[in-house]
C-alpha positions in Angstrom: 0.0 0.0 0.0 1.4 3.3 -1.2 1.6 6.3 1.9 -0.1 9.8 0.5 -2.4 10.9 3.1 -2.3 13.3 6.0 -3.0 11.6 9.4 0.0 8.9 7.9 -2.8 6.5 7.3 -1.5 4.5 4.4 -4.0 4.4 1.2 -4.8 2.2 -2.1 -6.4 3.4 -4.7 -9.4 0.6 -5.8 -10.3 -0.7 -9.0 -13.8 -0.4 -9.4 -13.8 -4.2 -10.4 -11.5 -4.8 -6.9 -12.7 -8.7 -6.3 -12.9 -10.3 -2.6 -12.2 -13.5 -1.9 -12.6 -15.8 1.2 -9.5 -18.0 1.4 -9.9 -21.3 4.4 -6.2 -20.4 5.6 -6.7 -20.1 9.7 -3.5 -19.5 11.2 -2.8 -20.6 14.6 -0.9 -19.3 17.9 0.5 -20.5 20.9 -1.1 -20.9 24.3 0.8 -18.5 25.5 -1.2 -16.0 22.9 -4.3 -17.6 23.3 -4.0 -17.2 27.2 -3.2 -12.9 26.4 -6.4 -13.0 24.2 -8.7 -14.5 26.8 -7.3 -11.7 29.1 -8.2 -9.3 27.3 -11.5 -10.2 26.2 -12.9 -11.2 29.9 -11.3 -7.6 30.3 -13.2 -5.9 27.9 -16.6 -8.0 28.4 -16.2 -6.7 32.0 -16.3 -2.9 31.1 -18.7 -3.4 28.2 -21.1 -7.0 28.7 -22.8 -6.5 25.7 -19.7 -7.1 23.5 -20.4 -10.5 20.9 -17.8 -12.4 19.5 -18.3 -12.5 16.3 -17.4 -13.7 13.1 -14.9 -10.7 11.1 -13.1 -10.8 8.1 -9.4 -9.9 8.0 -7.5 -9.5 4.6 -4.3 -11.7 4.0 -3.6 -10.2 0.5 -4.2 -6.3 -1.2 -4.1 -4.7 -4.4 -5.8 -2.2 -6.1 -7.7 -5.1 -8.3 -7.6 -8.0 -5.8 -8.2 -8.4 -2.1 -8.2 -12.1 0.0 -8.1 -13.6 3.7 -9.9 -15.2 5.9 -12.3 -15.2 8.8 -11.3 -14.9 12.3 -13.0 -14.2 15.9 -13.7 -10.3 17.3 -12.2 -11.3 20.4 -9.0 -11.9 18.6 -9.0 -8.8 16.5 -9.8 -6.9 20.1 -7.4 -8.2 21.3 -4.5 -7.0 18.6 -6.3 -3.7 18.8 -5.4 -3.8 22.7 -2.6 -4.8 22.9 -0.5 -4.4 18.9 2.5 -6.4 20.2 0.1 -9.0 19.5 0.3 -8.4 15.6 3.2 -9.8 14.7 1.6 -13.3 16.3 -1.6 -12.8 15.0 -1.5 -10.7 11.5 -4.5 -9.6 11.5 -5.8 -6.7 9.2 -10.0 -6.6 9.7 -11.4 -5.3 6.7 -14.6 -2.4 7.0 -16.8 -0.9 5.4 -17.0 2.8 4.9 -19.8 4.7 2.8 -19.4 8.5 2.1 -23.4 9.5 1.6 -24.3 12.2 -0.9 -27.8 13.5 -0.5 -29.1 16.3 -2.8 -27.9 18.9 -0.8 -24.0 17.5 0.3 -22.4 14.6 2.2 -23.0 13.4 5.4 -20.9 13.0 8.2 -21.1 12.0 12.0 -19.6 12.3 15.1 -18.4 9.0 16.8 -19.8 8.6 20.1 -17.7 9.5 22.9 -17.6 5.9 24.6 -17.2 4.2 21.2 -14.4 1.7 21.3 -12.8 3.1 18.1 -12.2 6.3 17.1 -14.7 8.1 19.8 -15.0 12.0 19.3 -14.0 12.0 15.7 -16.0 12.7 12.5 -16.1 9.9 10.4 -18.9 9.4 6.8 -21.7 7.1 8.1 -21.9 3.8 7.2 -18.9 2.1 8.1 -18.2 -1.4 10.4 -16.1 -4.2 10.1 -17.3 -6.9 7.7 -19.0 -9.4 9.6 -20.2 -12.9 8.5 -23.7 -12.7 7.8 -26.0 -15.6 7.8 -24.8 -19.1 6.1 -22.6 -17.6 3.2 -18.6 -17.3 3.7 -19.1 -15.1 0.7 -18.5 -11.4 1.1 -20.8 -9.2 -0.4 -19.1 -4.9 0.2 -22.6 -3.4 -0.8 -24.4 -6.0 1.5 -22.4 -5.2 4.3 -22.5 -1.4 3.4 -26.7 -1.4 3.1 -26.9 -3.4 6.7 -24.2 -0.7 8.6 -26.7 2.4 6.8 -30.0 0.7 8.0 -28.4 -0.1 11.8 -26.1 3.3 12.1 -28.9 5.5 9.9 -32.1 3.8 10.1 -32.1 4.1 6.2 -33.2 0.8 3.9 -31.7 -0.3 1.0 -34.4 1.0 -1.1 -33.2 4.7 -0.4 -29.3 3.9 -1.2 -27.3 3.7 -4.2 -24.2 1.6 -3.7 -21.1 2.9 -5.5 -18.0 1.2 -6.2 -15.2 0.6 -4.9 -12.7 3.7 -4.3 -10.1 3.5 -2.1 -8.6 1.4 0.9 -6.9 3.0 3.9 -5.1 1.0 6.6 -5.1 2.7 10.5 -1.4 2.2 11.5 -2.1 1.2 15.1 -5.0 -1.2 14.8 -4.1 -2.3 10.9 -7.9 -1.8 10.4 -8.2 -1.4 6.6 -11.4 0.9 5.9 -12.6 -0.1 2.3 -13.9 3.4 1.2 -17.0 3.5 -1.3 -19.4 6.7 -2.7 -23.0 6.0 -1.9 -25.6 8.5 -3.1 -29.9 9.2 -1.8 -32.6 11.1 -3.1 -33.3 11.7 0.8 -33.0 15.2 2.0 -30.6 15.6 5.2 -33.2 16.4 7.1 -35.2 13.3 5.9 -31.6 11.6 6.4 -31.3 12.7 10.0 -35.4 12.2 10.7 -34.4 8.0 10.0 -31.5 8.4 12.4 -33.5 10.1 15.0 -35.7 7.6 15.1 -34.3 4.4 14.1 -30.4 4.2 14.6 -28.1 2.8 17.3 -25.7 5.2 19.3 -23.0 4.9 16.6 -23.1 8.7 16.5 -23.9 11.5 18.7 -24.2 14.1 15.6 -24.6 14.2 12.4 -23.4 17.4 9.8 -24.7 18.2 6.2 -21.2 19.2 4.3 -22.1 20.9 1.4 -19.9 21.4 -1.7 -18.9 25.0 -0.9 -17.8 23.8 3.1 -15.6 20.5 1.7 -12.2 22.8 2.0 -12.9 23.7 5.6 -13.9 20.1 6.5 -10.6 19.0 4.9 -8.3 21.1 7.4 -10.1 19.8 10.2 -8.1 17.4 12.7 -11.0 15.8 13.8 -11.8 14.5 10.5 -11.2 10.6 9.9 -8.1 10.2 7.1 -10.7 7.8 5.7 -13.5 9.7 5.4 -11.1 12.7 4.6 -9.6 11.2 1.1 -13.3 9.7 0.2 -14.9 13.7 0.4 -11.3 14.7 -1.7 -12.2 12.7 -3.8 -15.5 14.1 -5.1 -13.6 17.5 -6.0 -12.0 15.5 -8.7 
């Protein structure tokens, strides 16, 4: 992956043909690392019971046209994100989802919640999450998993969403997170937008901002701005 972002968050151009594919390599640890991961999960589960251990997808292989790996536990990839000595052991890279939403007016962006494990405080373009295994299929489907973060973190349906391509991938340095960045567009108004969230959302986001085309420059020089999100609303100037 090529470095040319501020925030020294490493990003990949995307192909707009970019394939995924789910490989069965499932590497293994130690007991020593296993016992370290246990820790930290009982840890975390203590502070926050509601945490589920669920099934994430974590990228072995990237190019712009190409991506594969395999999937692993959350408890593991909480774990790395913990504690990153545990990456060299481990290797994991989870792959997410991130949408940046254009309604008729501008883009949308939100403000991670304060208490949110990752990134709290921050402005970040809602949807994003980890791509999680969904149902039977090992398959991985990005405007699937792009649709199901918009209807839980917007409380919009898939019939008010246009799923883009592919743009860009950007890789968080500490956590080795790779956000998979992708344009989505709705005939919604932002108010209509932030009337679903109101009323339908989790507590993803404690606000959410209309950015119109004429305010993109001043977003851009913000610090709170996610690198992500930053180089997805750069891009639309092009």
């Amino acid at each position: 992956m090529i470095p040319s972002f501020s925030g020294h968050w490493p990003l990949l151009p995307l192909s707009p043909s970019c394939t995924l594919t789910v490989t069965t390599h499932a590497p293994q640890h130690t007991a020593d690392i296993e016992a370290e991961i246990t820790r930290i999960w009982a840890a975390a589960c203590q502070t926050n019971p509601s945490l589920f251990n669920g099934c994430v997808f974590s990228a072995d292989r990237v190019t712009r046209t190409a991506i594969s790996g395999h999937w692993t536990d959350y408890r593991s990839v909480l774990a790395q994100m913990k504690n990153p000595a545990l990456y060299p052991h481990l290797r994991l890279q989870p792959l997410a989802v991130i949408g940046l939403l254009e309604t008729p007016e501008g883009y949308v962006l939100g403000r991670r919640h304060p208490s949110s494990l990752y990134q709290g405080n921050f402005w970040q373009s809602p949807p994003a999450g980890s791509i999680e295994r969904r149902g039977e299929s090992t398959a991985v489907n990005l405007a699937e998993q792009l649709l199901a973060e918009a209807e839980e973190e917007l409380g919009l349906t898939a019939e008010s969403l246009h799923v883009g391509s592919p743009r860009l991938i950007a890789r968080h340095p500490g956590t080795r997170i790779l956000d998979i960045g992708i344009p989505m567009r709705t005939p919604l108004s932002f108010s209509a937008v932030t009337a679903c969230w109101e009323s339908s959302a989790n507590q993803e986001y404690d606000q959410l901002a209309l950015v119109p085309p004429a305010e993109i420059d001043a977003w851009l020089n913000r610090t709170d701005l996610l690198p992500t999100s930053r180089a997805l609303l750069d891009a639309t100037r092009s």
